[in-house]
LUMLUMFI-877131 format. One record per residue: residue in three letters; z, x, y of N, C-alpha, C in turn. Coordinates in steps of 0.02 Angstrom, whole numbers. Layout:
N
+------+--------+--------+--------+--------+--------+--------+--------+--------+--------+
: resn :    n.w :    n.u :    n.v :   ca.w :   ca.u :   ca.v :    c.w :    c.u :    c.v :
+------+--------+--------+--------+--------+--------+--------+--------+--------+--------+
:  ALA :      Z :      X :      Y :      Z :      X :      Y :      Z :      X :      Y :
...
+------+--------+--------+--------+--------+--------+--------+--------+--------+--------+
# end
This chain:
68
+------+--------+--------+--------+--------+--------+--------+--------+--------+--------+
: resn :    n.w :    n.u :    n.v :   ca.w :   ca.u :   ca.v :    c.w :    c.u :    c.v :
+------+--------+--------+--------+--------+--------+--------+--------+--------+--------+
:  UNK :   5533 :   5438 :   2375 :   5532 :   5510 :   2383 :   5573 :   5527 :   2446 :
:  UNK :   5628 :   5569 :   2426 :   5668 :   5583 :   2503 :   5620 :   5641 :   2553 :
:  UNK :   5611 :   5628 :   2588 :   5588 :   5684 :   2652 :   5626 :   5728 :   2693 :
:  UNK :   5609 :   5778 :   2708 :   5643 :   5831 :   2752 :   5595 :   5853 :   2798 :
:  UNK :   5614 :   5858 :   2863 :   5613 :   5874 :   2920 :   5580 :   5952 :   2918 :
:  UNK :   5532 :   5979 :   2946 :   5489 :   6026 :   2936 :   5522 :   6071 :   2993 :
:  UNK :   5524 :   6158 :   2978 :   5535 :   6202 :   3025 :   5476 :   6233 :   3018 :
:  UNK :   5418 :   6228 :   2980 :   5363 :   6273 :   3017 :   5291 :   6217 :   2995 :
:  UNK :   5244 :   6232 :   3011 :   5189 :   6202 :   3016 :   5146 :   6197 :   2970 :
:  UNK :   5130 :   6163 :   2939 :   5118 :   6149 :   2857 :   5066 :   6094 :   2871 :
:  UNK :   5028 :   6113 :   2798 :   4957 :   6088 :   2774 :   4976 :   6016 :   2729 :
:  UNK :   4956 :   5956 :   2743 :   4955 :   5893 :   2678 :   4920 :   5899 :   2638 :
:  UNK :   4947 :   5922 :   2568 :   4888 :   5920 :   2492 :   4830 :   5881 :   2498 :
:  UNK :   4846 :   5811 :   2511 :   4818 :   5755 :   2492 :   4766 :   5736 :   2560 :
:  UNK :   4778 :   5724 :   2599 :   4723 :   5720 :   2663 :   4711 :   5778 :   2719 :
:  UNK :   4739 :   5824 :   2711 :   4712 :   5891 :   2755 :   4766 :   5881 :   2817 :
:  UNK :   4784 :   5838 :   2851 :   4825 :   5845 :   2905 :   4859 :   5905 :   2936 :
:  UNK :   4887 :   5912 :   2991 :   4932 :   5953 :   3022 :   5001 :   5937 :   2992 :
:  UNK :   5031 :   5940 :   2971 :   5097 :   5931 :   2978 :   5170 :   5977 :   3032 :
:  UNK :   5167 :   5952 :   3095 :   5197 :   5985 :   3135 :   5289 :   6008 :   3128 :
:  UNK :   5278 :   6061 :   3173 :   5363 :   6084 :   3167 :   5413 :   6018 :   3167 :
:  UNK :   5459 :   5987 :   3145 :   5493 :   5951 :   3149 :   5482 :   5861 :   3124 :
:  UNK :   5425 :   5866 :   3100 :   5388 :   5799 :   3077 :   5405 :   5785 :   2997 :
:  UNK :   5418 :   5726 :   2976 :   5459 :   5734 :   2888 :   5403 :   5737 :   2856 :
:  UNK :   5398 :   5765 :   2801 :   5363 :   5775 :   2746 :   5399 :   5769 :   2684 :
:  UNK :   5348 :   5786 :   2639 :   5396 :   5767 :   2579 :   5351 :   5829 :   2505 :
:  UNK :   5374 :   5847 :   2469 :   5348 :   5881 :   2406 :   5318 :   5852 :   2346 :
:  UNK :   5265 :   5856 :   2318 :   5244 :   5825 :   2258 :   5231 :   5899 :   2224 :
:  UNK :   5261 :   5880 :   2138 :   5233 :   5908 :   2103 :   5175 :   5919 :   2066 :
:  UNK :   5110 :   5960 :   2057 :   5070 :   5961 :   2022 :   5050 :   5987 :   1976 :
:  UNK :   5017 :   5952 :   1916 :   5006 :   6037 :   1876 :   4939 :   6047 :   1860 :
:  UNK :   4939 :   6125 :   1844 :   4863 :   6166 :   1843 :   4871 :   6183 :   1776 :
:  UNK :   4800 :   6213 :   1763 :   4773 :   6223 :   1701 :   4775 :   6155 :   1638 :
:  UNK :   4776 :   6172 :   1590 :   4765 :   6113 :   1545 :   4773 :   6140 :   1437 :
:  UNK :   4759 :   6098 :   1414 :   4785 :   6117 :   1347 :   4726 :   6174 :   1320 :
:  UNK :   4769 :   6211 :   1277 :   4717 :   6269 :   1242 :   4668 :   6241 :   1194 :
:  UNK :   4627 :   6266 :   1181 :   4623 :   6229 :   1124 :   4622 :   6305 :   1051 :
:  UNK :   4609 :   6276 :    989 :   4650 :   6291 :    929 :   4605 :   6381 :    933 :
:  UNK :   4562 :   6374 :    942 :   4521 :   6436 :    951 :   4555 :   6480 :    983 :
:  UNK :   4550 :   6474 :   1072 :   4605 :   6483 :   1100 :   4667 :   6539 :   1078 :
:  UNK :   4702 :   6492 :   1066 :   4776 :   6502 :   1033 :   4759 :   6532 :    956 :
:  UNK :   4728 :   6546 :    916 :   4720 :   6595 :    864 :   4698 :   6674 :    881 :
:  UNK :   4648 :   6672 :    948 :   4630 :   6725 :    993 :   4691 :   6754 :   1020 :
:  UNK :   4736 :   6712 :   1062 :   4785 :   6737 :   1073 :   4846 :   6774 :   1031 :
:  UNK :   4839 :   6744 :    975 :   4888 :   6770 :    935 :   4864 :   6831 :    896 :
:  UNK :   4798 :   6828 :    894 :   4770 :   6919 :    863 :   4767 :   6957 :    889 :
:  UNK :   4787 :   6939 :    972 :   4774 :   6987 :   1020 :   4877 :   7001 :   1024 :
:  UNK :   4888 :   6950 :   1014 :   4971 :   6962 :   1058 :   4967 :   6962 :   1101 :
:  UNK :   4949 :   6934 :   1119 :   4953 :   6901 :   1202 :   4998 :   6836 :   1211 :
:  UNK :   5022 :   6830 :   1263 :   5052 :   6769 :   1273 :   5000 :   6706 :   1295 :
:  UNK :   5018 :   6649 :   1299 :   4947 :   6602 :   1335 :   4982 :   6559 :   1361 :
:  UNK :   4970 :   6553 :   1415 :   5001 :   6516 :   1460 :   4946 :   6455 :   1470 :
:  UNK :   5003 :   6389 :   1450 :   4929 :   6331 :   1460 :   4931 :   6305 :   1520 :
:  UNK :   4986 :   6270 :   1541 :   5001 :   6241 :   1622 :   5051 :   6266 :   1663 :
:  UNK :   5055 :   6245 :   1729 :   5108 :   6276 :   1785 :   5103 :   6219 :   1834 :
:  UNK :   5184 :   6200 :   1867 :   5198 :   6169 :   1894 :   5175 :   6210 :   1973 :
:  UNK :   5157 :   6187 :   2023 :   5160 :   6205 :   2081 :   5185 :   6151 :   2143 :
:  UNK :   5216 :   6155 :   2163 :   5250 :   6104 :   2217 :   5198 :   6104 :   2286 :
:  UNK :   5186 :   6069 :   2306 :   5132 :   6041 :   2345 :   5161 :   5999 :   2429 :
:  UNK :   5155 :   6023 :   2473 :   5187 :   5977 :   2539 :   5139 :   5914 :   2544 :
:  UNK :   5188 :   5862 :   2566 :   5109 :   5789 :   2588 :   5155 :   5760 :   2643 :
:  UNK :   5110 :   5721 :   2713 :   5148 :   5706 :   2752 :   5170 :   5627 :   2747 :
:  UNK :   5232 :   5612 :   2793 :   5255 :   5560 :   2792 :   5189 :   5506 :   2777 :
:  UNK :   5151 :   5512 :   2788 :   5106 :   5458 :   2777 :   5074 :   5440 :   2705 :
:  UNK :   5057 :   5486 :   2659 :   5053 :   5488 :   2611 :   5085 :   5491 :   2576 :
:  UNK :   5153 :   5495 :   2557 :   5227 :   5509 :   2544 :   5206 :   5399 :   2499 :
:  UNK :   5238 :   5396 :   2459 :   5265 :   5329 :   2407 :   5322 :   5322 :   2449 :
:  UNK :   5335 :   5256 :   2454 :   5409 :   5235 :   2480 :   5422 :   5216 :   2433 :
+------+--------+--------+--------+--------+--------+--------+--------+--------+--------+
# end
């Protein structure tokens, strides 16, 4: 995972840490929510609604937790 050098002061997903101005960190992707199920998605479609099942959110973690 390549790392970049921090300009403001940031939270680690994974163990709570500080991550200070200028200290490398690195981004993991995660994702939320989970599959519909068939009920679900028939509800949605009598309604016309759209349904949104998952979303990526990018996540900061510090050099220490970071995969080499």
């Amino acid at each position: 995972m390549k790392l970049k050098r921090s300009r403001l002061e940031r939270t680690c997903h994974l163990c709570g840490t500080t991550i200070n101005k200028g200290d490398l960190y690195g981004n993991r992707s995660i994702k939320l929510g989970g599959k519909a199920t068939d009920q679900e998605r028939e509800d949605a479609k009598d309604r016309g609604v759209f349904l949104i099942e998952t979303i990526s959110v990018k996540r900061d973690i510090c050099s220490n937790c970071c995969p080499t």
